[in-house]
C-alpha positions as CSV (number, residue, x, y, z in Angstrom):
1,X,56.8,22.1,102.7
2,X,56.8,19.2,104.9
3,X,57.1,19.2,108.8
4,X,60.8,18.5,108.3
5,X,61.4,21.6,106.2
6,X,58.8,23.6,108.6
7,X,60.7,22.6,112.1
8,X,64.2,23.2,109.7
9,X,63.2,26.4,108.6
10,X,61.9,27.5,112.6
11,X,65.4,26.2,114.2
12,X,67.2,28.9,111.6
13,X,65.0,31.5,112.4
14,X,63.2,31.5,109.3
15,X,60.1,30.9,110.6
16,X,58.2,32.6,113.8
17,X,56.6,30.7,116.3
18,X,53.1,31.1,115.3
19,X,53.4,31.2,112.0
20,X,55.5,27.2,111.9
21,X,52.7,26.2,114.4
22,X,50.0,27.6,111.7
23,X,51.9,25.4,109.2
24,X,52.3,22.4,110.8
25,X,48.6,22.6,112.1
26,X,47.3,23.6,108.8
27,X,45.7,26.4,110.3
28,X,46.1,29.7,108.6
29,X,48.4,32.3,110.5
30,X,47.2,35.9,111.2
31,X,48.4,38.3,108.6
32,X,49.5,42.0,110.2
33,X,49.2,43.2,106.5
34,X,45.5,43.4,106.2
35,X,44.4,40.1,106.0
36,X,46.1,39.4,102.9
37,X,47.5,35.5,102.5
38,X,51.5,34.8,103.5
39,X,53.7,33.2,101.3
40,X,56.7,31.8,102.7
41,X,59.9,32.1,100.8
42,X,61.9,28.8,100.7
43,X,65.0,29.2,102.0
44,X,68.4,27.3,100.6
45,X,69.0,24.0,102.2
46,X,71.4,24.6,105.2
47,X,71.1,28.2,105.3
48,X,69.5,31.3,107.0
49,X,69.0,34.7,106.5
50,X,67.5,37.2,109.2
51,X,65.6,39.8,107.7
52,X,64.8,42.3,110.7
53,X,60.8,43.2,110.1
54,X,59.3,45.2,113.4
55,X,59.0,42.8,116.7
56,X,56.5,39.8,115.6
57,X,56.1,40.4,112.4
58,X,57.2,36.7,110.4
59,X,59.4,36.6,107.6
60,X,58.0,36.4,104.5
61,X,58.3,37.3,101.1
62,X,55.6,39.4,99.0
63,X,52.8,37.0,97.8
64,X,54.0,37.2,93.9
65,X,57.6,35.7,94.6
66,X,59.5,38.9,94.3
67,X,62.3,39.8,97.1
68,X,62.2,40.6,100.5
69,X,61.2,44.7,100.9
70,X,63.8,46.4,102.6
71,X,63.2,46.7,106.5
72,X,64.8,49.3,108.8
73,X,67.2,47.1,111.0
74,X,68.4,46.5,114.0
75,X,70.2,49.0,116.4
76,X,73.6,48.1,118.1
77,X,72.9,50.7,121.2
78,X,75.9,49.2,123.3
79,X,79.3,48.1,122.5
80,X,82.6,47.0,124.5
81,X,85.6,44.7,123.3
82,X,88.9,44.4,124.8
83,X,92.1,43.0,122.3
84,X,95.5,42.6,123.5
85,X,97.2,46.8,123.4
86,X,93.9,47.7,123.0
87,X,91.5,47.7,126.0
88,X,88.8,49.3,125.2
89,X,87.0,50.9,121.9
90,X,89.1,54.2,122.1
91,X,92.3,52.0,122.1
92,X,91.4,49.8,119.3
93,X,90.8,52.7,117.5
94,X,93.8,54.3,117.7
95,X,95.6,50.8,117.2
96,X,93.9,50.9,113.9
97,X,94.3,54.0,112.6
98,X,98.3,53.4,113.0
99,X,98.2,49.9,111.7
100,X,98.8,51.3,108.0
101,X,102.1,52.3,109.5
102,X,103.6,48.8,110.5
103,X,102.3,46.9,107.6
104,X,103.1,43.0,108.0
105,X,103.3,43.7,111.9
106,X,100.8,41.2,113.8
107,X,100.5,42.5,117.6
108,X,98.8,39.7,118.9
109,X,99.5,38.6,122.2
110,X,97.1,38.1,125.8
111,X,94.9,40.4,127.7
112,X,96.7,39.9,130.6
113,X,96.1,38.5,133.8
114,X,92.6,36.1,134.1
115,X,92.9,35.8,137.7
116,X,91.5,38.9,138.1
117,X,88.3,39.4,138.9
118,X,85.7,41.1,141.0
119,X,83.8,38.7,142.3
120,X,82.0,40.6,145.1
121,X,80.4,42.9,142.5
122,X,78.8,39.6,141.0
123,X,77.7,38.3,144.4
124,X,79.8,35.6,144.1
125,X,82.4,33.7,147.0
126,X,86.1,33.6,145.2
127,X,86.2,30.3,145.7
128,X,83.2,30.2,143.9
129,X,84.6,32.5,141.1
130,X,87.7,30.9,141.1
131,X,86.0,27.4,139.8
132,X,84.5,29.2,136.6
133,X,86.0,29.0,133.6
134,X,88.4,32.8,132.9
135,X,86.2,33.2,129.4
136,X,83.2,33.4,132.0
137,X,84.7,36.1,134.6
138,X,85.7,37.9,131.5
139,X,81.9,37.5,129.8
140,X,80.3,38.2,132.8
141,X,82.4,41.4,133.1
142,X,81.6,42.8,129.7
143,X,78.2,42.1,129.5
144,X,77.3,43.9,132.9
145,X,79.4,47.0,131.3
146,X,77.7,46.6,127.9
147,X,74.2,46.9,129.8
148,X,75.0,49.9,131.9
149,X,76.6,51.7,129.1
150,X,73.2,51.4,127.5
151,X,71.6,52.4,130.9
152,X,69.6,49.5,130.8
153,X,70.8,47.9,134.1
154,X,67.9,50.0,136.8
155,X,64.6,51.4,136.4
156,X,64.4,51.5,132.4
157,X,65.1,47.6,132.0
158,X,61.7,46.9,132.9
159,X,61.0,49.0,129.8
160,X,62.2,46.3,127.6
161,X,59.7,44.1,127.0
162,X,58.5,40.9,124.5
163,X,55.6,40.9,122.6
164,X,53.6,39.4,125.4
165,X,54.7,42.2,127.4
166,X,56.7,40.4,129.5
167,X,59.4,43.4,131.5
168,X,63.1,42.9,131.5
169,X,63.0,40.8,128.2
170,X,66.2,40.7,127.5
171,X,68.0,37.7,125.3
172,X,71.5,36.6,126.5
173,X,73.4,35.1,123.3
174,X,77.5,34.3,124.3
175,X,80.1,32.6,122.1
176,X,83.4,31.3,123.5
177,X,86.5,29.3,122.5
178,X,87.3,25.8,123.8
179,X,87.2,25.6,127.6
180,X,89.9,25.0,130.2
181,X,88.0,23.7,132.9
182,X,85.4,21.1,133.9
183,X,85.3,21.8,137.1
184,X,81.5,21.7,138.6
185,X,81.1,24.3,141.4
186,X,78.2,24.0,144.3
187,X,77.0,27.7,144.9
188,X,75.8,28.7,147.8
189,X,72.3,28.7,149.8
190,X,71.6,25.3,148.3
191,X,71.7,26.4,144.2
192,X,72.1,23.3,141.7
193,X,75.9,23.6,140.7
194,X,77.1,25.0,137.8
195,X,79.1,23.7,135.3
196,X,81.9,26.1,135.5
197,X,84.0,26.5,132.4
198,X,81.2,24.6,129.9
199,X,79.7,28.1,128.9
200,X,76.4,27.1,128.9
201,X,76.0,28.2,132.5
202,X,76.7,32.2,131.7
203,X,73.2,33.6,130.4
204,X,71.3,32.0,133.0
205,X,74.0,32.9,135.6
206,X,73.5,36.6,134.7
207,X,69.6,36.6,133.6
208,X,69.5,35.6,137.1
209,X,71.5,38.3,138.8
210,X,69.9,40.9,136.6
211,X,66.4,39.1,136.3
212,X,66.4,39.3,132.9
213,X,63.8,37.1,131.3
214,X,64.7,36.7,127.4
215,X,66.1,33.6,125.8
216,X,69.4,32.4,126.2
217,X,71.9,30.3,124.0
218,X,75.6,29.3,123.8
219,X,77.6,28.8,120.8
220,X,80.9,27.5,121.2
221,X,84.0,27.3,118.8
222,X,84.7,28.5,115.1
223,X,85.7,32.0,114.1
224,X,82.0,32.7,113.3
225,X,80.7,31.9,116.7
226,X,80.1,35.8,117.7
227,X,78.6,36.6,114.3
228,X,76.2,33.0,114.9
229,X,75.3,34.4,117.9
230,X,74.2,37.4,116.8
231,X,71.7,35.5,114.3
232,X,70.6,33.8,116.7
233,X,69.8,37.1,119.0
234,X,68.1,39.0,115.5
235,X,65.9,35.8,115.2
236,X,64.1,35.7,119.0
237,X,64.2,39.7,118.8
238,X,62.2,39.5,115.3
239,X,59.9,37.0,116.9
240,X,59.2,39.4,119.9
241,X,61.4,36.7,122.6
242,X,62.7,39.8,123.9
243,X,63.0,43.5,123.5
244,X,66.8,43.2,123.3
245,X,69.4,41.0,123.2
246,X,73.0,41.0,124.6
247,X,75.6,39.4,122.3
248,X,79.0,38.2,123.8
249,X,81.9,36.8,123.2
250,X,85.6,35.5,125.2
251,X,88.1,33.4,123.3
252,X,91.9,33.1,125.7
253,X,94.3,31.2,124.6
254,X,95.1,29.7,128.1
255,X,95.8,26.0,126.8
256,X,99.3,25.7,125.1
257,X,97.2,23.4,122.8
258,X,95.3,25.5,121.5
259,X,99.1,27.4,119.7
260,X,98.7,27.9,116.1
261,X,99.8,25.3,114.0
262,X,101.2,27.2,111.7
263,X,103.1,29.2,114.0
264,X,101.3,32.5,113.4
265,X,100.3,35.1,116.1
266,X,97.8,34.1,118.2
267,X,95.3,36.5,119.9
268,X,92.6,36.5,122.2
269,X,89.2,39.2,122.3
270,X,86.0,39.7,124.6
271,X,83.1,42.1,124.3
272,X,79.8,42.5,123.3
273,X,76.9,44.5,122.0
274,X,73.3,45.4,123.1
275,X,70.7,45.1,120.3
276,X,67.2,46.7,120.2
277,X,64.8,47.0,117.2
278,X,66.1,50.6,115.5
279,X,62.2,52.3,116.1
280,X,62.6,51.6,119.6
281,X,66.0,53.0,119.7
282,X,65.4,56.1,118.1
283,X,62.0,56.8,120.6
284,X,63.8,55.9,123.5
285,X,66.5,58.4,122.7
286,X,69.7,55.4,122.8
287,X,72.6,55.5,121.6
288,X,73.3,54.5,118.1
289,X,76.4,53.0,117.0
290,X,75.3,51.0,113.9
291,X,72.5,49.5,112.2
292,X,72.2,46.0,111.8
293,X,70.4,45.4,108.5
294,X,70.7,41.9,107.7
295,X,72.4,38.5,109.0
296,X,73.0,35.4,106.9
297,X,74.6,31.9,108.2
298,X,75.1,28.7,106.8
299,X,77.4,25.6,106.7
300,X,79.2,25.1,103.4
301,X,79.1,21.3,102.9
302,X,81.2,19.7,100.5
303,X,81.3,23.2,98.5
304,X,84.4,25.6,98.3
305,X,84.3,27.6,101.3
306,X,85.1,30.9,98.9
307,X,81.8,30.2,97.1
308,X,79.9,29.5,100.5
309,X,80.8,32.9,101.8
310,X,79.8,34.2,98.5
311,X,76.6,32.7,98.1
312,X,75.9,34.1,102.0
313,X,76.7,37.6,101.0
314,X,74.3,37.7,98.1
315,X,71.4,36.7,100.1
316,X,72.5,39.0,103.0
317,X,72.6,41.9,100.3
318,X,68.8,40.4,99.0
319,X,67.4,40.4,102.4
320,X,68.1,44.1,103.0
321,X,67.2,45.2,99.2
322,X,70.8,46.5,98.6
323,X,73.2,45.6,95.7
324,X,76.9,44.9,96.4
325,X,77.4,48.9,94.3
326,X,75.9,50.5,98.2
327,X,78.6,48.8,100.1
328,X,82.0,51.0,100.8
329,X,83.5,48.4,103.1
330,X,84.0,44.8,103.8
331,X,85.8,43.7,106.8
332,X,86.8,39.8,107.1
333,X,88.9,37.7,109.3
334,X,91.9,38.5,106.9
335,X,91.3,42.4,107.9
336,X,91.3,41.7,111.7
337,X,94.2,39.4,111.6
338,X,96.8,41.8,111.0
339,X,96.0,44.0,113.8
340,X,94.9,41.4,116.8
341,X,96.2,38.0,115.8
342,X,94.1,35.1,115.3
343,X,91.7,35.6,118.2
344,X,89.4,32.6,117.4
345,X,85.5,32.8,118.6
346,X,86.0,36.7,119.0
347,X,87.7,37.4,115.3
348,X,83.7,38.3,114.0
349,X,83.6,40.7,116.9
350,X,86.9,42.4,115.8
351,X,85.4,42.4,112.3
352,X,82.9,43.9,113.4
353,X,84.2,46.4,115.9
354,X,86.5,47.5,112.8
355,X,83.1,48.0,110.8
356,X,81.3,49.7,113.5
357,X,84.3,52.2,114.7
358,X,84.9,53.6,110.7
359,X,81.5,53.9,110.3
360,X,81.0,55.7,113.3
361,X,84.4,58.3,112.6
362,X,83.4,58.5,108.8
363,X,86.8,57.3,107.9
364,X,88.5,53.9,106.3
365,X,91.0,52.0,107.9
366,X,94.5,51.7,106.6
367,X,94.8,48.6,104.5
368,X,98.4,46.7,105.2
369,X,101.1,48.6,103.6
370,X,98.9,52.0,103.2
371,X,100.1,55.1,105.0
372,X,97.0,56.8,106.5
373,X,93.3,56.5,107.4
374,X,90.9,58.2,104.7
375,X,87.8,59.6,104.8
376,X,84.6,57.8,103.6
377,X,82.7,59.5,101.3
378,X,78.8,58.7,101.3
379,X,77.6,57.3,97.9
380,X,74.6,58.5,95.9
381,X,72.3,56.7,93.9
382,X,71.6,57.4,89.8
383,X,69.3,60.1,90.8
384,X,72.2,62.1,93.4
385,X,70.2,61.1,96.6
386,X,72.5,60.6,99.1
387,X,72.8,57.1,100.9
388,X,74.0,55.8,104.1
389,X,77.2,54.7,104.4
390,X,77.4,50.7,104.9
391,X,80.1,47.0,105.5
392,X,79.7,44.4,105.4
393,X,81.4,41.6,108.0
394,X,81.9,38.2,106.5
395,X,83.5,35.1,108.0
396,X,84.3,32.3,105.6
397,X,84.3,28.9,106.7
398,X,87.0,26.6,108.5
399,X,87.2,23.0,108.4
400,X,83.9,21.7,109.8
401,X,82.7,25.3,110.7
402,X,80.1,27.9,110.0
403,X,80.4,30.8,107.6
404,X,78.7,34.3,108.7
405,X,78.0,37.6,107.0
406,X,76.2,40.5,108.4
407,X,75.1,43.9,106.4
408,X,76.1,46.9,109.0
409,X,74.6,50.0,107.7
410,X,75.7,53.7,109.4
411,X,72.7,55.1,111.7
412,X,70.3,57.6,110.6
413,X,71.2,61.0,111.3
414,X,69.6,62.6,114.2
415,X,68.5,66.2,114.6
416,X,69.4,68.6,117.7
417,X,68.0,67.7,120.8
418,X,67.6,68.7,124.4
419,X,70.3,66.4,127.0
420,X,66.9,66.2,129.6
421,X,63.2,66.3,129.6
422,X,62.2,69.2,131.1
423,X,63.6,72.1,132.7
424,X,67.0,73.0,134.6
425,X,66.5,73.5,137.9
426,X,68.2,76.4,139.8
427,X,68.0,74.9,143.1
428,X,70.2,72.2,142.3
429,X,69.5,67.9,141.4
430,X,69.6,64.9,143.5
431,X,72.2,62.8,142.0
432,X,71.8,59.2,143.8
433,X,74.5,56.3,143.8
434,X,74.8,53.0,144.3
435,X,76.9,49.9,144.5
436,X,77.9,46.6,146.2
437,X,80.6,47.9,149.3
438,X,82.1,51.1,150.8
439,X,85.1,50.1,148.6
440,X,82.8,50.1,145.1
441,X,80.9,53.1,146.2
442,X,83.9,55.5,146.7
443,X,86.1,54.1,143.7
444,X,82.3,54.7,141.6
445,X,81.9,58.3,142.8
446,X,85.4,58.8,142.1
447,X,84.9,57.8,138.3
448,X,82.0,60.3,138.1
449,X,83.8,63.4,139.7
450,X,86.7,62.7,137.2
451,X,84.0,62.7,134.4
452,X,82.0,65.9,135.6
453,X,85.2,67.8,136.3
454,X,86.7,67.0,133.0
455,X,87.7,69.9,130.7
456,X,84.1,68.4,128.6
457,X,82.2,69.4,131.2
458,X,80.3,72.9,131.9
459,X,81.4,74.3,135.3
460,X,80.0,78.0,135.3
461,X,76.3,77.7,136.3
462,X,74.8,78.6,133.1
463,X,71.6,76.9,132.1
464,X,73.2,74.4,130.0
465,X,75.1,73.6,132.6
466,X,71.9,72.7,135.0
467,X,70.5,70.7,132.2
468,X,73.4,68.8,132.1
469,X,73.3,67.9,135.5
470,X,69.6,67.5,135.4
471,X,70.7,64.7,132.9
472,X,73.2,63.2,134.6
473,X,71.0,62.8,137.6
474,X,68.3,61.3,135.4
475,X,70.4,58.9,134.3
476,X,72.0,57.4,137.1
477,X,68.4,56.8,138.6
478,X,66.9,54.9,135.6
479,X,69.7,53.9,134.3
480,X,72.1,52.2,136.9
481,X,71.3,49.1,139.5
482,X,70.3,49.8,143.0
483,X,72.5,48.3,145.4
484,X,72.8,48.2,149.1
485,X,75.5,51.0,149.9
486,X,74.4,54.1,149.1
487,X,75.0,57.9,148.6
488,X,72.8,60.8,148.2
489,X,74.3,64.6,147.3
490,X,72.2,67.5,146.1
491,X,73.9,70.0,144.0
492,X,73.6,73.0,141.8
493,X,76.1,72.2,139.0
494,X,78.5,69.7,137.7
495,X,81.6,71.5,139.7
496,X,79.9,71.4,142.7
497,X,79.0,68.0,142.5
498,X,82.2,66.8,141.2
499,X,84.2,68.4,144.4
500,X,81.8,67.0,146.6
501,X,82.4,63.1,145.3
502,X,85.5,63.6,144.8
503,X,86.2,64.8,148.9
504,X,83.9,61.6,149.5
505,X,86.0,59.7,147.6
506,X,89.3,60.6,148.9
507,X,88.1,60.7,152.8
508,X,85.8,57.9,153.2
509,X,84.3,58.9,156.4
510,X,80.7,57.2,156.5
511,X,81.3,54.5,154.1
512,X,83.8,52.7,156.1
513,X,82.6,49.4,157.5
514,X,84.1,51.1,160.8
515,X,81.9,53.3,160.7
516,X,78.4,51.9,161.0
517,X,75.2,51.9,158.8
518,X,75.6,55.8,157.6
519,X,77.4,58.8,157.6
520,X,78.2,62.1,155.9
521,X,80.8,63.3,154.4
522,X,80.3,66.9,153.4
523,X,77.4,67.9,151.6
524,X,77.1,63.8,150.8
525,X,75.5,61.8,152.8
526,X,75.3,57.4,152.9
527,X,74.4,54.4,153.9
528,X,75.1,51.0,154.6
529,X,72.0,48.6,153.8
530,X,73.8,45.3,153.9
531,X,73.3,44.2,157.4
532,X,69.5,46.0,157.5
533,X,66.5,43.5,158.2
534,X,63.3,43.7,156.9
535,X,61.5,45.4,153.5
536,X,62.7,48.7,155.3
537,X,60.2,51.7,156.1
538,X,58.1,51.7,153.2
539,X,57.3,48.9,150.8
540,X,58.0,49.4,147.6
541,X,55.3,47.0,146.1
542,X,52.3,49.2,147.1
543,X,50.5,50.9,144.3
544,X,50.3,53.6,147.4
545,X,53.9,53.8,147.8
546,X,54.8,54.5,144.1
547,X,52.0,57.3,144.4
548,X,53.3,58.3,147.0
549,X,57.3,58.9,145.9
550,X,56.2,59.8,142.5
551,X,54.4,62.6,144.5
552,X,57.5,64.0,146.0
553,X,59.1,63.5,142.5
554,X,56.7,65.8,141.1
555,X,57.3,68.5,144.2
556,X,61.3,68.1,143.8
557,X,61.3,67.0,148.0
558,X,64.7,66.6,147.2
559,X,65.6,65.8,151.0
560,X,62.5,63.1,152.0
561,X,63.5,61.7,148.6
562,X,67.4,61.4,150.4
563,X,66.2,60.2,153.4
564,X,64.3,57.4,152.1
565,X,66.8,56.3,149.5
566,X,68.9,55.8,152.6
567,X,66.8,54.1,154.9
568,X,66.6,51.1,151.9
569,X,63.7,52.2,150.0
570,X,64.2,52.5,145.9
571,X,62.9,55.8,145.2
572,X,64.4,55.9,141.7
573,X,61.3,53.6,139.9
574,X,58.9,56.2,140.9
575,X,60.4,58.7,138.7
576,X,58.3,59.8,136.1
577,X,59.3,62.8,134.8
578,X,59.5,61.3,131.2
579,X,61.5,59.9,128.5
580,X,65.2,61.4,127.7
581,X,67.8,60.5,125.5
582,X,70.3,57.9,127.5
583,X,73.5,59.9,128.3
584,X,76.3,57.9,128.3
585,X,78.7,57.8,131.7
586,X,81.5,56.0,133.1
587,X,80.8,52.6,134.2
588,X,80.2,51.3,138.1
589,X,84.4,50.3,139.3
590,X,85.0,46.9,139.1
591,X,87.7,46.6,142.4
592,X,89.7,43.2,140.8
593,X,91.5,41.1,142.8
594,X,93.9,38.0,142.5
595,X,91.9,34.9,143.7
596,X,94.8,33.3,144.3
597,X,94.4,35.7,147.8
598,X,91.3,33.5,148.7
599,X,93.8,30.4,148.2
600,X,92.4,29.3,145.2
601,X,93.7,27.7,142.5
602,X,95.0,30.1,139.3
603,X,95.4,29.2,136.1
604,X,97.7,29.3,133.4
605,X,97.8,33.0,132.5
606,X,100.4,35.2,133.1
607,X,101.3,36.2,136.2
608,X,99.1,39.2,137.6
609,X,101.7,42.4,138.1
């Protein structure tokens, strides 16, 4: 290869960083395989393939020319989209599952009002907020959600790290649809502006408010963006950029320009997903909705886009070591257009949400004009071993575009396992809260008392019933951001602790700004850290002071552990109890508001109700 083909081959994500530099400089790279001698596989002219190998390891094929070994995958850990009637994954769902029913029906349609937004949640002025393109708000939204549903926004982010070991390596990948606006806002305190609107401003705008410290790249336009981005995310995870990656996607259809020239349905979509590599996943006890086994983009040329897209699908297939016999679905932008409309950037994320939600319920969607979902039966091989369940999500090629296809396998099956490390604890948990305001902190508590109260949950005291609390507890200290208003409540089981937020919820003595810095309400007791001065009464920096909390960790001093969380010092990333499984809970509130109330300008959605 010449150094044309070498720095092609590294752009695609065929080739790691050391081992194009090792190329280019003649040098020979380092082999992970015992020393024996790489030989790179020559990839098609204007196409690329991500074959997920373990963090670092470069993508080769073996030394006599044969295919690509099969490789375990990636892990989709977290994932949110929001379609017009269908907010949320529960809702699509159940959208799908009756779309048999009204063949030829296209719903279509908006998300509803884009002058919404919490903009005090994102420490942002609504002024501020109001200058930033709607498919921003909306990304910014779904990403924060993706990460805490993954309970990767406190303590256990730092666990995600790059090769180098770099903490809080995570990648920030977003696709949108053409822009609105081009309006340039100044932030505050002196920032650079920020080209509101242009999309490229999003992953540093939230590695910044999260501190994340991956890579970060925009890809605008085309009905393969999302599944582009998500090549893109598989290629700096496989050379150990990050330890994750967030994919996301907004496409609205606020420009009466953008109406389909063929006068079908138009749509709009957001969402996103969390990726990790699937070892690290299944030791850190995530959640697993699907395994990504193989990517594959490339532009078609001058060829027939239906050839492109098949030429894509074989390589995708090669890459993971499957044939075409293994796969029991294939979801395409012709699948998702009868149910959401043509929703442009974010069709590969319907696609793919389709994909994801059967494989996940066992059962195949209704195809137009069908009466009823089926179930999917695993296939076996020639020998009767059964297989995994896989789809396939393919996007061909528009007019000037990019084609995509992914390889989506089902995730491996999991045996029975405690919900906590260690053991239940009769004399009750110190569940600790956070958020941005009074207002976020009591709508948040209110959330979890709905959850822990729910017919779901275990209210009789039994052991089960302390472990689940023990969980819950867990989670909201590694897994959630610490913030400046603050609760603390110690309880005994989940009824317990949901009557007791829910009576802080509904009488929010203590967290009103009327009220001063703290309070108590009940049996919880808060703060308010926003006007405090100072690193507080300990510092949290000192290899003494971690000792020191992880100490009282260790003796369950449930009440010094209270008392300093609400004096302003972060007791929660001294907690060292050990690794659990993540346990999934309802996200922080979001409190959204007009910003035409800030007397800024709106924009051309419809009118909030």
């Amino acid at each position: 290869m010449d150094h044309r083909d070498i720095l092609t081959r590294f752009k695609n994500g065929d080739l790691g960083r050391e081992q194009a530099a090792a190329l280019l400089t003649g040098a020979h790279p380092d082999s992970t395989a015992g020393g024996a001698p790489l030989t790179t596989a020559v990839a098609r002219p204007r196409a690329a393939v991500s074959q997920p190998p373990p963090a670092r390891a470069l993508t080769t094929a073996p030394a006599d020319g044969g295919p690509p070994a099969p490789v375990d995958g990636y892990a989709i850990t977290a994932l949110h989209g929001r379609f017009p009637e269908a907010d949320g994954l529960d809702a699509f769902w159940h959208t799908a599952v009756l779309g048999g029913r009204d063949a030829g029906r296209r719903t279509g349609g908006s998300l509803g009002s884009v002058d919404d937004f919490d903009a005090v949640f994102f420490g942002l002025t609504p002024q501020g907020a109001a200058l930033m393109d709607p498919q921003e708000r909306l990304l910014l939204e779904v990403l924060w959600q993706t990460l805490e549903t993954a309970g990767c926004t406190g303590a256990r982010l730092d666990t995600l790290t790059a090769a180098d070991g770099e903490p809080r390596a995570v990648g920030v990948y977003v696709a949108h649809g053409p822009v609105g606006r081009a309006v340039v806002a100044q932030e505050p305190a002196g920032d650079a502006p920020v080209a509101a609107g242009a999309g490229v401003g999003l992953p540093a705008r939230l590695s910044t408010l999260l501190d994340l410290r991956g890579p970060g790249h925009c890809v605008g336009g085309g009905e393969a963006a999302f599944l582009v981005a998500l090549h893109q995310a598989l290629s700096a995870l496989r050379a150990g950029e990050c330890g994750a990656a967030l994919v996301g996607v907004a496409d609205l259809r606020l420009d009466p320009a953008r109406r389909h020239p063929e006068g079908g349905e138009e749509g709009e979509g957001v969402g996103a997903v969390l990726l990790r590599p699937l070892a690290a996943a299944r030791a850190a006890g995530d959640t697993i909705h699907a395994v990504v086994r193989a990517t594959a983009v490339a532009h078609p040329g001058r060829r027939a886009r239906d050839a492109a897209a098949d030429g894509l699908a074989r390589r995708a297939l090669a890459a993971a070591g499957v044939t075409a016999v293994g796969v029991g679905l294939r979801e395409t932008e012709a699948t998702v257009s009868a149910m959401t409309g043509d929703t442009g950037a974010a069709t590969g994320l319907a696609a793919l949400v389709r994909a994801v939600l059967q494989l996940r319920h066992g059962t195949l969607l209704p195809a137009p004009g069908d009466s009823s979902a089926v179930p999917w039966v695993r296939p076996h091989d020639e020998s009767g071993r059964e297989l995994p369940r896989r789809a396939t999500v393919a996007v061909r090629p528009t007019a000037g575009s990019t084609a995509a296809h992914v390889l989506l396998e089902e995730p491996p099956r999991r045996g029975p396992e405690l919900i906590a490390a260690g053991p239940a604890a009769a004399s009750g948990e110190l569940v600790l809260l956070s958020a941005p305001t009074p207002e976020h902190l009591a709508a948040t508590a209110r959330r979890l008392a709905d959850r822990v109260l729910s017919a779901d949950a275990v209210e009789d005291g039994t052991q089960d019933d302390r472990r689940l609390l023990a969980a819950l507890a867990r989670e909201l200290r590694l897994g959630r951001a610490v913030r400046d208003c603050r609760l603390a409540v110690v309880a005994r089981d989940n009824g317990e602790l949901g009557a007791a937020l829910r009576a802080f919820a509904d009488d929010r003595v203590g967290v009103d700004d009327r009220h001063g810095a703290g309070g108590a309400c009940g049996s919880v007791r808060c703060a308010d850290l926003r006007a405090a001065q100072g690193p507080g009464v300990l510092s949290g920096e000192l290899p003494e002071t971690r000792a020191y909390l992880a100490a009282l960790w260790r003796g369950r001093r449930l009440d010094a552990l209270a008392r300093l969380w609400l004096a302003g010092v972060d007791v929660t990333a001294a907690d060292t109890a050990g690794a659990a499984p993540v346990l999934p809970l309802p996200t922080s509130a979001l409190l959204r508001r007009p910003l035409r109330e800030a007397g800024c300008p709106g924009t051309d959605g419809p009118t909030p109700s």
